[in-house]
N, C-alpha and C positions, 0 to 999 in steps of 0.2 A: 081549250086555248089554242091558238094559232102562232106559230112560230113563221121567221124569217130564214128562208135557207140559202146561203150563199155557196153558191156551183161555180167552179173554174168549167173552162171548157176544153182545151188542147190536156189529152192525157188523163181525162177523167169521163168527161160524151164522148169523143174521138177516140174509137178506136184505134188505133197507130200499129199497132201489129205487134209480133213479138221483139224483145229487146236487141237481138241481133238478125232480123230484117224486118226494120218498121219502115214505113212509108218513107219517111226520111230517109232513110240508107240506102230504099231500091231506087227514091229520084237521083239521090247522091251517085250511084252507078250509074245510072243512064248520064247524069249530068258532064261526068269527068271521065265516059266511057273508061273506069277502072274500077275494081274491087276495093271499095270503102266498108272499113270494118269499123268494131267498136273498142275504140281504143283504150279509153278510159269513163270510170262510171262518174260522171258531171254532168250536172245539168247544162252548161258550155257543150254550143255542138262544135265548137274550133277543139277544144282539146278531147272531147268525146272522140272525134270521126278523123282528128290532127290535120285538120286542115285550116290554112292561113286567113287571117282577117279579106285579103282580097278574093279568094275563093269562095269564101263564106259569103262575103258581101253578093258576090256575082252568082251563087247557088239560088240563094235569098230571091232577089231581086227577079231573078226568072220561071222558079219554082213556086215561092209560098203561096200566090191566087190558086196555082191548079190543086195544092196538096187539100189548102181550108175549103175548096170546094167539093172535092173527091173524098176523103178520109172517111170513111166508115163513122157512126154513131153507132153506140156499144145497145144493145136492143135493151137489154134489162135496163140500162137508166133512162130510156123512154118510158117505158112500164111504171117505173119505182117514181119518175117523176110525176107522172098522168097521174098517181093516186095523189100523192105529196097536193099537187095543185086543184084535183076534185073535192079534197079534203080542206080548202079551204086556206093552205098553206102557201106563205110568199114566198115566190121562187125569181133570186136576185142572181143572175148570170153575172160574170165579175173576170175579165181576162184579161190577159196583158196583151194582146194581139192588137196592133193602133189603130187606129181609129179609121183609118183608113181603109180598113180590111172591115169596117160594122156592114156594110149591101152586101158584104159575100157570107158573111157571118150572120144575117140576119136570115139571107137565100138558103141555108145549109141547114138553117133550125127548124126553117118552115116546111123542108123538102122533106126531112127525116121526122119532122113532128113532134117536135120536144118541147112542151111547153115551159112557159117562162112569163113572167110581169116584165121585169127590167134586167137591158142590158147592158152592163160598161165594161168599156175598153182602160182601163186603168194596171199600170203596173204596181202602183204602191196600195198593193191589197187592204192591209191591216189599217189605215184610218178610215175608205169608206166602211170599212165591214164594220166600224164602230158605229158609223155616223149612219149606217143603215139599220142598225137595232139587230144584226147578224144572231141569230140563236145559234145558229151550227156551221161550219163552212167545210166542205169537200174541197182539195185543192191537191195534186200531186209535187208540187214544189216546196222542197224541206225549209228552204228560208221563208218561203210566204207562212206557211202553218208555225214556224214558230216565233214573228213576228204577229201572228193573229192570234194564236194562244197569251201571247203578252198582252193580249187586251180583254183578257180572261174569258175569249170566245173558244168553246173543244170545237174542235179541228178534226176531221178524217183523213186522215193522210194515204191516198191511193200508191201502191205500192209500185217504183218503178228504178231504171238500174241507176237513177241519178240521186236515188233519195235511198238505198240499196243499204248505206253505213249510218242511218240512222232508225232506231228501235220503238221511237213513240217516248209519252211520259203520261205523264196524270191527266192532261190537257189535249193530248195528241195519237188518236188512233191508230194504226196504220193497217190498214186492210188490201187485200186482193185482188178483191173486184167487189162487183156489184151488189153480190149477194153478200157478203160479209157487209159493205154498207147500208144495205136493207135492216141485216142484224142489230149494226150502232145506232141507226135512227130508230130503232122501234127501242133500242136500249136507254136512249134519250128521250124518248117518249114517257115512258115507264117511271121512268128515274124523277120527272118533269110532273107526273101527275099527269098525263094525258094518256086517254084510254084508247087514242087510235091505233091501229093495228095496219099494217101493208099488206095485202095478199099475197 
C-alpha cells in the first residue's frame, strides 16, 4: 500500500540552527546591529525576539528571500525522503510561506534535492491535508498538528522551543529529529500492514 505524506518545510527540511542562535536570531543581529535574544518560547517571532510589529514587518520584508534561500536542509530528511518517494510513496510539501516565496522555495528543493510530487503555499493546513487523502503529516507547529489530528490524521510533531509546553497525545507524536521520525513512519508502517522498511 502506498501512503500520502504531508511535509511542512520551514522547521522540519530547514535546518534553522539551534534554539537560541537560529538563522533568524543571527539575521535579527546583523539586521538591528544589537544582540536579539530569545525571549519567550512562541511560535510569534514579535513576542519570541520582543520586537514590535514595525520591526518585524521591516526585518521580514528585507531578510525572508535571503534566509528561504540560504537556510541549510537537514541531510537525513533528504535521505528518509529519497526512500519514502522510490518506494512509491506521495510526498505532498504543504507550507505556509506565501505564495510568493513558491520560485525561491521551489530553487531551494531542487538545489538541496529533496524530492516532492506537489507543493502548496497554504496556511490553513488541516482541510487540504483532508482533501489530500494525508496518511501522516510532519509539521513543527503545535496549532497545525492539532488542528490535523482533529481530522483523525497522526501527526509528527518535530520538536522545537515554540511547541516546547506541549507533550504529544494519542494522535500526536513529538520527536527530535529525524531519526526518531524515521522510527514513527516505519511505526506507521507496521501498525498499517505495510512491510516496508527505511534504511
Amino acid at each position: 500500500m502506498k501512503y500520502n505524506f504531508g511535509i511542512d518545510i520551514d522547521g522540519v527540511l530547514t535546518d534553522e540552527g539551534p534554539d537560541h542562535n537560529s538563522i533568524w536570531q543571527q539575521k535579527m543581529n546583523e539586521f538591528f546591529d544589537r544582540e536579539i535574544t530569545l525571549k519567550e518560547y512562541t511560535y510569534d517571532l514579535r513576542k519570541a525576539f520582543a520586537l514590535s510589529d514595525q520591526e518585524l514587518n521591516e526585518f521580514i520584508q528585507e531578510n525572508i528571500e535571503e534566509i528561504y534561500s540560504n537556510v541549510k536542509a537537514v541531510d537525513k530528511a533528504r535521505k528518509i525522503l529519497k526512500e519514502l518517494y522510490d518506494q512509491g510513496h506521495r510526498l505532498i510539501l504543504i507550507t505556509a510561506r506565501s505564495e510568493e516565496h513558491r520560485p525561491i522555495t521551489e530553487n531551494w528543493l531542487q538545489e538541496n534535492n529533496i524530492p516532492y510530487h506537489e507543493l502548496h503555499h497554504e496556511d490553513q493546513k488541516a482541510p487540504l491535508a483532508a482533501e489530500k487523502n494525508i496518511s501522516l503529516f510532519i509539521d513543527d507547529k503545535k496549532e497545525n498538528a492539532v488542528e490535523i489530528a482533529a481530522r483523525n490524521i497522526p501527526v509528527i510533531l518535530v520538536s522545537k522551543y515554540h511547541n516546547h509546553d506541549f507533550e504529544g497525545n494519542d494522535q500526536i507524536t513529538k520527536v527530535k529529529d529525524w531519526d526518531e521520525i524515521k522510527t514513527n513512519i516505519e511505526l506507521f508502517f507496521s501498525k498499517n500492514t505495510h512491510s516496508s522498511k527505511l534504511s
